[in-house]
C-alpha positions in Angstrom: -159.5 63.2 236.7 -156.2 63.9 234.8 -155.5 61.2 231.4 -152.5 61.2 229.9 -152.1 59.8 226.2 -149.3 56.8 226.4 -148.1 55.6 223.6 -147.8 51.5 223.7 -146.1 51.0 220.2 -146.3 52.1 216.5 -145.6 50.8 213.4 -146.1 50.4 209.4 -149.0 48.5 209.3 -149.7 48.9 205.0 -146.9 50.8 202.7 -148.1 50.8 199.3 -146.4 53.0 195.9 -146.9 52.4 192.8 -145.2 53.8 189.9 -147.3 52.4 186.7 -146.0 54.4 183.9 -141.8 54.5 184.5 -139.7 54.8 182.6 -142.6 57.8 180.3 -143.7 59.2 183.4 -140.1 60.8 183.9 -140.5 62.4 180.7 -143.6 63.5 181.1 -142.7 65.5 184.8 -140.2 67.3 183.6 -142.4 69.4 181.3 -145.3 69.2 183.1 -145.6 69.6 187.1 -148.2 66.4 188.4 -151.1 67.4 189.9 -150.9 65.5 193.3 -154.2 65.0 195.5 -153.7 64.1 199.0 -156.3 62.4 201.3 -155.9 61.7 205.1 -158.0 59.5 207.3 -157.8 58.7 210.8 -159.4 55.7 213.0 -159.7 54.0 215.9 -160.3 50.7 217.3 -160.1 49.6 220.6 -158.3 46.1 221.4 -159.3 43.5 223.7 -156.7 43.3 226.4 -157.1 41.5 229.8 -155.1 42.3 233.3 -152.9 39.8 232.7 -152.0 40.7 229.4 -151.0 43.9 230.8 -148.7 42.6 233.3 -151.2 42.9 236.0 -152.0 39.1 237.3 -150.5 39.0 240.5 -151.9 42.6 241.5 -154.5 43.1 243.8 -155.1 46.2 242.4 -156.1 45.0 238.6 -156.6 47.7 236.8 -156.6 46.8 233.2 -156.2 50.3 231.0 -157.9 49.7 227.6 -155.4 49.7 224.9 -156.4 51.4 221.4 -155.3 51.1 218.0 -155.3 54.4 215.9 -154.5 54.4 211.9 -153.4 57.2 210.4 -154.3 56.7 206.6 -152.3 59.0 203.6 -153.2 58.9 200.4 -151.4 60.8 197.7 -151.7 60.3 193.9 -149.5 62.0 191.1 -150.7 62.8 187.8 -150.1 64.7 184.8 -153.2 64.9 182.7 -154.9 61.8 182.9 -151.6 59.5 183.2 -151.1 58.3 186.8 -147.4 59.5 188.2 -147.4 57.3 191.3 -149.8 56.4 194.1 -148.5 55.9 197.7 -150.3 54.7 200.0 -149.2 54.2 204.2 -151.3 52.8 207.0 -149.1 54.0 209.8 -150.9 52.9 213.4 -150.2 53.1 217.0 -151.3 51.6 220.0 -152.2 53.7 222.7 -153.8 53.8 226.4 -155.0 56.3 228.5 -153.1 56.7 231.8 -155.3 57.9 234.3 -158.7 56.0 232.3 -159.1 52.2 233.6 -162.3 50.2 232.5 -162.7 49.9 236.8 -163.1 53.3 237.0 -166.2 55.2 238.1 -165.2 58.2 236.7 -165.2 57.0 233.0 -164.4 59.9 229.7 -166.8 61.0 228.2 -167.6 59.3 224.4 -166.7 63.1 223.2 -163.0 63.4 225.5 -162.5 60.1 224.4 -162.8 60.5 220.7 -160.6 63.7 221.0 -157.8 61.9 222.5 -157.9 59.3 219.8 -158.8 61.1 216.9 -156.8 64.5 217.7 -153.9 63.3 220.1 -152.7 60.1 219.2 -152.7 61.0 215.4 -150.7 64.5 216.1 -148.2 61.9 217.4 -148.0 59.6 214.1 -148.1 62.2 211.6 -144.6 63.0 211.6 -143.5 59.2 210.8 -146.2 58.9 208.5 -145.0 62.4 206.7 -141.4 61.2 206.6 -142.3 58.0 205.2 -144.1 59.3 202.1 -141.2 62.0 202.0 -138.5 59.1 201.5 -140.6 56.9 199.7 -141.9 59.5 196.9 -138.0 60.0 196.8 -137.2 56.6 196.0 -139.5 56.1 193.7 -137.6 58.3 191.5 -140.0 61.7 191.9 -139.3 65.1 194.1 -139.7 63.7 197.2 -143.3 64.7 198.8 -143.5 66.8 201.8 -147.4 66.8 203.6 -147.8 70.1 205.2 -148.9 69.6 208.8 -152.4 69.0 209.6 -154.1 70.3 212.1 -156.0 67.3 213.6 -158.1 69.0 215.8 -159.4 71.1 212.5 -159.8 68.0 210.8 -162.1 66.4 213.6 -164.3 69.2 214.0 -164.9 69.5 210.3 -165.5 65.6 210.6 -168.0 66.2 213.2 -169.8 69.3 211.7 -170.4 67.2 208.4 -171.7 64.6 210.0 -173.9 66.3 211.5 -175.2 67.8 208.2 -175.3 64.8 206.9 -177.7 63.7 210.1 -180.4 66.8 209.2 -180.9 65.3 205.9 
C-alpha cells in the first residue's frame, strides 16, 4: 500500500516575543553577542472527523481519511549574561491526512510508519514557515534577525526514540 502525506491546511496557531529589557538590551548587544538557546518540539494529534465532514455523504464508497494535527514548537531565548534579550516563541501546525490510509482499510500502518509520517514528514514541511517566521520576527523586534539552521527531523525522531527507550530500562 502506497500513502502519500497531504497537506489539509496550516497555520500560526501561538506567536509569542518578548523583548523585556528594551530600550538597555540594545546597548548591551552591541558589546556583547547574546547567547541564544533554541529548543524544537514536534507533536501530533489526531482529529475527529466523520465522512461527511470530509465531503463524503452522498458516497457509497465512504471512506473517511483520518485527519491529523501536527505542531511544530520553536523556542529561542536571547541573553547576555543573565539579562533576557528576547524570547520568541511560534506554535506553527498543520493538518494533514494520509492519502492512501482510510480508517476502513484492512491494510492499516503500522503505529511505527505512522509516527514517522507525522513526526518526520509533516514537520519537514512546516519548518520552513516556522523558520521564516522567527527570522522576520527576531527582525522586528529590533535584534539580527534569527536564522534556525535546518533540522533534520528524522535525526531528531530517532534520538527521541532512543531516549525513551533509555529512559524505559531504568
Amino acid at each position: 500500500m502506497s500513502c502519500k502525506l497531504k497537506v489539509k491546511g496550516q497555520y500560526i496557531k501561538d506567536l509569542s516575543f518578548e523583548n523585556p529589557n528594551s530600550p538597555q538590551i540594545f546597548l548591551m548587544i552591541s558589546k556583547t553577542p547574546p547567547e541564544i538557546n533554541i529548543s524544537i518540539n514536534v507533536s501530533s494529534v489526531s482529529l475527529p472527523v466523520k465522512a461527511q465532514d470530509q465531503g463524503n455523504e452522498q458516497s457509497l464508497d465512504s471512506k473517511v481519511e483520518p485527519l491529523y494535527e501536527v505542531t511544530l514548537q520553536v523556542n529561542a531565548e536571547a541573553r547576555v549574561g543573565n539579562t533576557v534579550a528576547f524570547i520568541c516563541e511560534v506554535k506553527y501546525c498543520g493538518v494533514f491526512c494520509i492519502e492512501g490510509y482510510d480508517v476502513s482499510n484492512i491494510q492499516e500502518l503500522s503505529q511505527e510508519e505512522m509516527k514517522k509520517i507525522l513526526l518526520i514528514s509533516a514537520p519537514t514541511v512546516l519548518f520552513p514557515f516556522a523558520r521564516e517566521l522567527v527570522f522576520n520576527i527576531t527582525s522586528r523586534g529590533g535584534f539580527p534577525p534569527l536564522l534556525l539552521d535546518i533540522v533534520d527531523f528524522g535525526v531528531m525522531y530517532e534520538s527521541q526514540m532512543k531516549q525513551n527507550d533509555n529512559n524505559q530500562d531504568l
